[in-house]
C-alpha positions as CSV (number, residue, x, y, z in Angstrom):
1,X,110.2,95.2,120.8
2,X,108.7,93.3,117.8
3,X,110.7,92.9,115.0
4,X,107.8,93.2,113.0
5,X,104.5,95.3,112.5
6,X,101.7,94.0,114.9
7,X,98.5,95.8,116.1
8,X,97.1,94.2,118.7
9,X,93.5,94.9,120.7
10,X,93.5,95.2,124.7
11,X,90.0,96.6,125.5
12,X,86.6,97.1,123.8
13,X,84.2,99.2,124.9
14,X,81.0,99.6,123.2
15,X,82.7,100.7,119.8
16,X,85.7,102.3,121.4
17,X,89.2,100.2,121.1
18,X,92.3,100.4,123.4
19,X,95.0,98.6,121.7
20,X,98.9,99.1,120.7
21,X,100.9,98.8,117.6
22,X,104.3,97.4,118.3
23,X,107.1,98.3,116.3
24,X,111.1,98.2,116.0
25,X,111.6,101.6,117.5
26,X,108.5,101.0,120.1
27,X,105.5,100.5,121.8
28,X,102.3,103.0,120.3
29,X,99.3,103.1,122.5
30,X,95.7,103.8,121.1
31,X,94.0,105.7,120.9
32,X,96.9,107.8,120.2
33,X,97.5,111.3,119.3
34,X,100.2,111.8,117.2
35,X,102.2,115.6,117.4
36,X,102.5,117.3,113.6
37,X,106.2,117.4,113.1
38,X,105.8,118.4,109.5
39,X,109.1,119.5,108.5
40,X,110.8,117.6,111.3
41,X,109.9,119.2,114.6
42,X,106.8,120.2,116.6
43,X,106.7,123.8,116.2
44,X,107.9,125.6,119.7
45,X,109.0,122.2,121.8
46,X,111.7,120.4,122.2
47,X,111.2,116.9,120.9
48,X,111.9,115.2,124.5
49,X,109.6,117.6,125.9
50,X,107.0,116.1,123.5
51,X,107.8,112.6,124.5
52,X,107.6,113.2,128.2
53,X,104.4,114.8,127.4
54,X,102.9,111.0,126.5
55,X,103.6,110.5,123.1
56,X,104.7,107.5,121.0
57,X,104.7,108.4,117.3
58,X,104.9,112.0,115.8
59,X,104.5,112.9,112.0
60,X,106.6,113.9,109.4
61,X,105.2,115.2,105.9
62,X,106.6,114.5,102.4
63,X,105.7,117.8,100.8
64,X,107.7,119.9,103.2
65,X,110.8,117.3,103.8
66,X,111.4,116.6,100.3
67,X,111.0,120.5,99.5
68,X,113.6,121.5,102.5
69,X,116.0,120.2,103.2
70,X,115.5,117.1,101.1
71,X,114.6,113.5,101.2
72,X,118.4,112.5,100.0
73,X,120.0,114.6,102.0
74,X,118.4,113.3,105.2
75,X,118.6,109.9,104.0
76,X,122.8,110.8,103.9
77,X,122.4,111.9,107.4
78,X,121.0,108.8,109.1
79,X,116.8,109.1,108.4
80,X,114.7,111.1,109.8
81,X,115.1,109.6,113.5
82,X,118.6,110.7,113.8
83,X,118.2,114.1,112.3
84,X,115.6,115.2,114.8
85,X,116.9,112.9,117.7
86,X,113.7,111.3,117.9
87,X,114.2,107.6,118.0
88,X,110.7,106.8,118.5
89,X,108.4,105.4,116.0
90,X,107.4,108.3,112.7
91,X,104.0,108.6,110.3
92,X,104.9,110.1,107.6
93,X,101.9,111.7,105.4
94,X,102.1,111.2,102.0
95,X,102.3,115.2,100.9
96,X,99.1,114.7,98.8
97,X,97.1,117.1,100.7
98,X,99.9,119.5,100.6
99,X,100.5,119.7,97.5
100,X,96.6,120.2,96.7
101,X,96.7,123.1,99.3
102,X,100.0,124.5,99.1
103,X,101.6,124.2,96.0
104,X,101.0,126.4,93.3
105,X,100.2,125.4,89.2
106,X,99.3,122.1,89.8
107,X,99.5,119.6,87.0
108,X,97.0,116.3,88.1
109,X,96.7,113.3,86.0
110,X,96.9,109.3,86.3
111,X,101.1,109.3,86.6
112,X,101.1,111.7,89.7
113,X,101.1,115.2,90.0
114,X,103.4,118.2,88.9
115,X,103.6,121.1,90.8
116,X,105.7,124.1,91.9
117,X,106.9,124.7,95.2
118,X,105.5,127.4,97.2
119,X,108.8,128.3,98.8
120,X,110.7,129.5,95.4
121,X,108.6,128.1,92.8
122,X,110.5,125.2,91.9
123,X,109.1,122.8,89.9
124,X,108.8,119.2,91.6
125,X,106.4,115.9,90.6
126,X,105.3,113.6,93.0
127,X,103.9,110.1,91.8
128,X,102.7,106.9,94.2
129,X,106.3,105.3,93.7
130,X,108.0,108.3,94.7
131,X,106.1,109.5,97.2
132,X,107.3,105.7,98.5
133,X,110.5,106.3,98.2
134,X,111.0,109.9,99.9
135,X,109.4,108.0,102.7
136,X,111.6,105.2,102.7
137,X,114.6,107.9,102.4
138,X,113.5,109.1,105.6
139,X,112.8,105.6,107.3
140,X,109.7,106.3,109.0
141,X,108.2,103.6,110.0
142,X,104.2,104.1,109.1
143,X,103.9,105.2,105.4
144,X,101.0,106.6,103.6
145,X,99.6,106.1,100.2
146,X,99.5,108.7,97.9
147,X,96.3,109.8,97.5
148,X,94.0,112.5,95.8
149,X,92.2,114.6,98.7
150,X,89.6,117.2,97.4
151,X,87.8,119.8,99.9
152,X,84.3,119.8,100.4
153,X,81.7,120.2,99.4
154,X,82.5,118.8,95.7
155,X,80.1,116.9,93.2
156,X,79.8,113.4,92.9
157,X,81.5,112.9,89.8
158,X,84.7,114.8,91.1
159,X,84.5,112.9,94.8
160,X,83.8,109.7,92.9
161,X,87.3,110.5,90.3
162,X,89.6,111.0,93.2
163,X,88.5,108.7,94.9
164,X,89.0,105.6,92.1
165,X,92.3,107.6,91.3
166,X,93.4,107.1,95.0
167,X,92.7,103.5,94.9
168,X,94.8,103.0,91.9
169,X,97.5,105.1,93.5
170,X,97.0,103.1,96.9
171,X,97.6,99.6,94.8
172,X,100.9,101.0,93.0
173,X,102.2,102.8,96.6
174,X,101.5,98.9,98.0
175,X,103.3,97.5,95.1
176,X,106.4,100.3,95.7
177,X,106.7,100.0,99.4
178,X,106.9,95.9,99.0
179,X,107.6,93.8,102.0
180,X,109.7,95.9,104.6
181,X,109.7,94.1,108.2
182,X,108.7,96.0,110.7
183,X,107.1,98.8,109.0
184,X,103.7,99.4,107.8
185,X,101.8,101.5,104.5
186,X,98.2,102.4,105.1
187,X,95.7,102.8,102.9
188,X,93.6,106.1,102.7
189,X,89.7,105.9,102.4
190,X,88.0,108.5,100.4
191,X,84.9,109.4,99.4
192,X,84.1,112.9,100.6
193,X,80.6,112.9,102.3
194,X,79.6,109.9,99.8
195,X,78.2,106.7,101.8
196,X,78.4,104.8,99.1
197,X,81.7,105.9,97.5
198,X,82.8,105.8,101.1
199,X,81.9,102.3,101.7
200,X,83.1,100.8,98.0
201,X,86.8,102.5,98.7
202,X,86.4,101.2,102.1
203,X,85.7,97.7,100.7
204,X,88.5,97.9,97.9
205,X,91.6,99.1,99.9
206,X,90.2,96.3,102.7
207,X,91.0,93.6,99.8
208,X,94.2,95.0,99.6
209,X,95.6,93.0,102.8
210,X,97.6,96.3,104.0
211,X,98.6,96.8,107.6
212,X,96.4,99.9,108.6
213,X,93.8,101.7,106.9
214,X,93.0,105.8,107.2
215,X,90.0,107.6,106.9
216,X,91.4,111.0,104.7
217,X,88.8,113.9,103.5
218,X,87.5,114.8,106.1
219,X,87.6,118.1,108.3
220,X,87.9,119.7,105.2
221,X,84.9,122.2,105.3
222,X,82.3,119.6,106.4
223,X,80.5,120.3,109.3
224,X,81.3,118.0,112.3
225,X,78.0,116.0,112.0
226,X,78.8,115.1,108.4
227,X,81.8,114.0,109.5
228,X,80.9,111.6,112.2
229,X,77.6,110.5,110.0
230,X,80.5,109.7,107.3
231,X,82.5,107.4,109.9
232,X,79.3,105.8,111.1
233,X,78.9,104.0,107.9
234,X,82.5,103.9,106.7
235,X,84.5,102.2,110.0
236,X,81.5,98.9,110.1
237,X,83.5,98.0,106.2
238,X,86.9,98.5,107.8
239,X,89.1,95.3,109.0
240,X,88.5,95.3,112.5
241,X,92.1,93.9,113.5
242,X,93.6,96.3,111.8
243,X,94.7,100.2,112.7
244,X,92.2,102.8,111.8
245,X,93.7,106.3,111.9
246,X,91.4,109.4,111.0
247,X,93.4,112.3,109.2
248,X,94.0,116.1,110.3
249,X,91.1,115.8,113.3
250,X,90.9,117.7,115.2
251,X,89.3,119.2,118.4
252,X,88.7,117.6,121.8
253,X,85.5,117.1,120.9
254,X,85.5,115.6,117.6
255,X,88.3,113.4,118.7
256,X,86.2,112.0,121.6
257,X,83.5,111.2,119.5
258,X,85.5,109.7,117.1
259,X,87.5,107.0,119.5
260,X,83.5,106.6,120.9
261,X,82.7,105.2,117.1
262,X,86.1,103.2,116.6
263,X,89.3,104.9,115.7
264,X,92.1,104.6,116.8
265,X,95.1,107.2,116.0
266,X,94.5,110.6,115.0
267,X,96.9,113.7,114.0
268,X,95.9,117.4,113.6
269,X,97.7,120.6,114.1
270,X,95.5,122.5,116.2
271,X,96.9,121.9,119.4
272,X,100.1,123.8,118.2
273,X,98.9,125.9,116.1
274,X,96.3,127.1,118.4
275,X,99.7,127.4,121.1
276,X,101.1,129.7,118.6
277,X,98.1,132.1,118.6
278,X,97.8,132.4,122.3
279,X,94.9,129.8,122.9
280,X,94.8,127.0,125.3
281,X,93.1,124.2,125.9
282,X,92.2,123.0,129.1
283,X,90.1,120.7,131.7
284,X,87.4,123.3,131.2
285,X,87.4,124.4,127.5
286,X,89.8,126.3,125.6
287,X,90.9,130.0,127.2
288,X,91.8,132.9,124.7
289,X,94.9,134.6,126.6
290,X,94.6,137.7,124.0
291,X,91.8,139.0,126.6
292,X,92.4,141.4,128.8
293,X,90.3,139.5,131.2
294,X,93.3,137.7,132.4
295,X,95.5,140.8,132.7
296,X,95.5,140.6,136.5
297,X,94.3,137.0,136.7
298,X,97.3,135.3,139.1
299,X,95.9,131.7,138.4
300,X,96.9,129.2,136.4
301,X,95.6,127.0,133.8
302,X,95.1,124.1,135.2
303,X,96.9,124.1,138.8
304,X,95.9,120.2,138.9
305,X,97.8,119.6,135.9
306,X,101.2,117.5,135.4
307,X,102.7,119.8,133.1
308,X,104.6,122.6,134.7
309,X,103.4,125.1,131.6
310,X,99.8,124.9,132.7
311,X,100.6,124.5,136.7
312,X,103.1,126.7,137.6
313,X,102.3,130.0,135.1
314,X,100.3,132.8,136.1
315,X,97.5,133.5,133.6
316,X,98.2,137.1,133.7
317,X,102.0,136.5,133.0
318,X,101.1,134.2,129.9
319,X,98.5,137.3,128.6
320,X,101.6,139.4,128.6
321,X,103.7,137.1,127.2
322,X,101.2,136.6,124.0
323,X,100.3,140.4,123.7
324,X,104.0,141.1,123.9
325,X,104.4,138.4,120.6
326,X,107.0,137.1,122.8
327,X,108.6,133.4,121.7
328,X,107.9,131.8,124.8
329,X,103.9,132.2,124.9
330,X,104.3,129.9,121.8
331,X,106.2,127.7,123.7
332,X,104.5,127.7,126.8
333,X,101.0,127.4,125.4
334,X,102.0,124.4,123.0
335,X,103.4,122.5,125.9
336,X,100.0,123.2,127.7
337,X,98.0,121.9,124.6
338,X,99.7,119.5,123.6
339,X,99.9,118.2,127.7
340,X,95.8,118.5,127.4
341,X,95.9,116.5,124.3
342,X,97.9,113.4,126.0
343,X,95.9,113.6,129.1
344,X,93.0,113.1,126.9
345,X,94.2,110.2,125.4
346,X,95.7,108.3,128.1
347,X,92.1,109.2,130.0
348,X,90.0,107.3,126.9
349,X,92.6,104.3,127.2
350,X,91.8,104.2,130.7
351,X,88.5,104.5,131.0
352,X,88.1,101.7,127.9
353,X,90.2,99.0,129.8
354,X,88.4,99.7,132.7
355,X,84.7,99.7,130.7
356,X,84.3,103.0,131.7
357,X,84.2,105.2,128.3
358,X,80.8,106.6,128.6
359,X,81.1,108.1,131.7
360,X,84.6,109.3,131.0
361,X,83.0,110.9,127.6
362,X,80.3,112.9,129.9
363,X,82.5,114.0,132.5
364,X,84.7,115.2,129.9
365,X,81.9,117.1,128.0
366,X,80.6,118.3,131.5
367,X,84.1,119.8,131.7
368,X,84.0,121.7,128.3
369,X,80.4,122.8,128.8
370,X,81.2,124.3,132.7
371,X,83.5,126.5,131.0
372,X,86.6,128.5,132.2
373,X,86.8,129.3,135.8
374,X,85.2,132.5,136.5
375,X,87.0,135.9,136.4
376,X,90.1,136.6,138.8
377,X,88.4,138.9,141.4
C-alpha cells in the first residue's frame, strides 16, 4: 500500500467515475459505500462480517466518540482501528451535524460551538482545531472539516452565514490537521439549495488544495430533485482528480443517480437503520417484514444472493423474528442490507469499467419498479 494519500481514476463513463483511493491501511474502491459506525461499530454486525460484505472504509463520528467513551481514552488504547479491530481505512465525520441535531442548548458563534450533551447534559465545546484533534486522537485516516450544517428549507441570509462560517472553519481545520502522510481532511461544500452560494463555496474550498472535497446539506428535508438539481451545478466547480463524497445519502435510488452525475463515496444510515426496523432491501425493492403477508411465505429474500442472511432465511421465519422484537431480525436484516448495498456498488464499478453504466442504471431501476415477488401462495 501507499504510504501516502492518492486518488486515482480507472474508468469514466459519461459522468460516472470508477476509481480508488489508496491509503496506509488499504485499498478504497469507488464508488464506495461506507457502513455508519458512529460510536465505533455498525449497529447489529460484527465488524468482519461487514468487511466480507465488500467494504473498505467505515465511519466513525466525533460527537458520539468524544462523548463516550472519549477521544483520550481511545487514543490510550491504540486509536480507533485497534479498539474496534477494524484495521481497515476510517472517515471520521466531523460531529458538526450532530451537535446541530442532537445536542441540546447550543451556543454558535465564530470560535466553535458550545453545547450540552444529550446523554447527561454535560457541557462540551467543539471548535475547528478540536474537532482536528479528537480526530487525530482516534487516527482515522479521512478527516472532516468542521462545518456549520443547517436543515432546509432556510433563507438565504442564514444558508449564505453558515456557509461563509464553514469556509472559515474549513481553512483553520486545514491549518490544524497540517501535513500528515498518508491521511487526508476534506472539505465540506455548503450552500443549502443555493446555486450560487453552492458554486462560490465550491470554488473557495477548491482553492484550498485539500485532498477530497464533500458535498454536506443535503438530504436534510429537500426533496430528491432539489438535491440532484443542487449536484448538477455544484460537482462541474469541483477538482475533478480529486475524491467527491456526498454526505448522509441515502437510498438506492438517490445513490444511483448520484454516482450517474459524479460522486464518488457516499455514507448514510439507512441500510441499518432500516435493518433494525424490520425492512429490507433487495434486487426488487425494499420488503416490509412487519406484514403479515409473509407469515407463511417460505421464500427467501433473494435466493440468488451471496449473503447467507438473504439466501438461506425463510421470509416467514424473519416476520417472526421482527414481530417477536427479537435481536436477531436486527442482525439478520442489517446483514441483508447492507449485502444489497455492496452489491450495488461493486455492480456501478463494474458496469463503469466496462462502459456499461446506463444499462446497469435501467436494469437496476427495472428491478425496483417490478417490485417484490408476488405473494407466497
Amino acid at each position: 500500500m501507499s504510504e501516502t494519500f492518492q486518488f486515482k481514476l480507472i474508468a469514466t463513463d459519461g459522468k460516472a467515475r470508477r476509481g480508488v483511493i489508496t491509503m496506509p491501511r488499504g485499498e478504497v474502491r469507488t464508488p464506495a459505500f461506507m457502513p455508519v459506525g458512529t460510536a465505533g461499530t455498525v449497529k447489529a454486525m460484527y465488524l468482519d462480517q461487514v468487511r466480507e460484505l465488500g467494504s473498505d472504509i467505515i465511519l466513525g463520528n466525533v460527537y458520539h466518540l468524544m462523548l463516550r467513551p472519549g477521544a483520550e481514552r481511545v487514543a490510550r488504547l491504540g486509536g480507533l482501528h485497534d479498539f474496534a479491530l477494524w484495521p481497515h481505512p476510517i472517515l471520521t465525520d466531523s460531529g458538526g451535524f450532530q451537535v446541530m441535531s442532537l445536542a441540546s442548548l447550543r451556543e454558535l458563534d465564530e470560535s466553535g460551538v458550545r453545547f450540552r450533551s444529550h446523554i447527561d447534559g454535560s457541557k462540551h465545546e467543539l471548535t475547528p482545531e478540536r474537532s482536528i484533534e479528537i480526530q487525530g486522537l482516534l487516527d482515522s485516516d479521512i478527516q472532516m472539516q468542521l462545518d456549520e450544517c443547517i436543515r432546509l428549507p432556510a433563507e438565504r441570509a442564514e444558508i449564505e452565514r453558515a456557509m461563509e462560517m464553514s469556509l472559515r472553519w474549513a481553512e483553520r481545520s486545514a491549518k490544524a490537521f497540517g501535513n500528515q502522510p498518508g491521511k487526508a481532511m476534506f472539505g465540506i461544500v455548503q450552500g443549502g439549495d443555493l446555486v450560487d452560494l453552492r458554486v462560490r463555496s465550491a470554488e473557495r474550498l477548491a482553492a484550498m488544495d485539500l485532498k477530497g472535497y464533500a458535498v454536506g446539506g443535503l438530504a436534510v428535508g429537500e426533496p430528491q430533485e432539489v438535491m440532484l438539481a443542487t449536484l448538477d451545478e455544484t460537482l462541474p466547480v469541483m477538482p475533478v482528480e480529486k475524491p467527491r463524497y456526498l454526505m448522509g445519502v441515502g437510498t438506492p435510488d438517490d445513490i444511483l443517480q448520484s454516482v450517474a452525475r459524479g460522486i464518488d463515496m457516499f455514507d448514510c444510515v439507512m441500510p441499518t437503520r432500516a435493518g433494525r426496523h424490520g425492512l429490507a432491501y433487495t434486487r426488487f425493492g425494499k420488503v416490509n417484514l412487519k406484514n403479515a403477508r409473509h407469515a407463511d411465505d417460505p421464500r427467501p429474500l433473494d435466493e440468488a444472493s451471496d449473503c447467507p442472511a438473504s439466501r438461506d432465511y425463510s421470509r416467514a421465519y424473519l416476520h417472526h423474528l421482527v414481530r417477536s422484537n427479537e435481536a436477531l431480525a436486527s442482525m439478520l436484516l442489517t446483514w441483508n442490507n447492507l449485502a444489497y448495498y455492496q452489491s450495488l456498488m461493486a455492480g456501478m464499478r463494474a458496469a463503469i469499467e466496462a462502459g456499461g453504466f446506463e444499462d446497469f442504471a435501467a436494469a437496476t431501476k427495472a428491478g425496483w419498479a417490478r417490485g417484490d415477488l408476488p405473494p407466497y401462495g
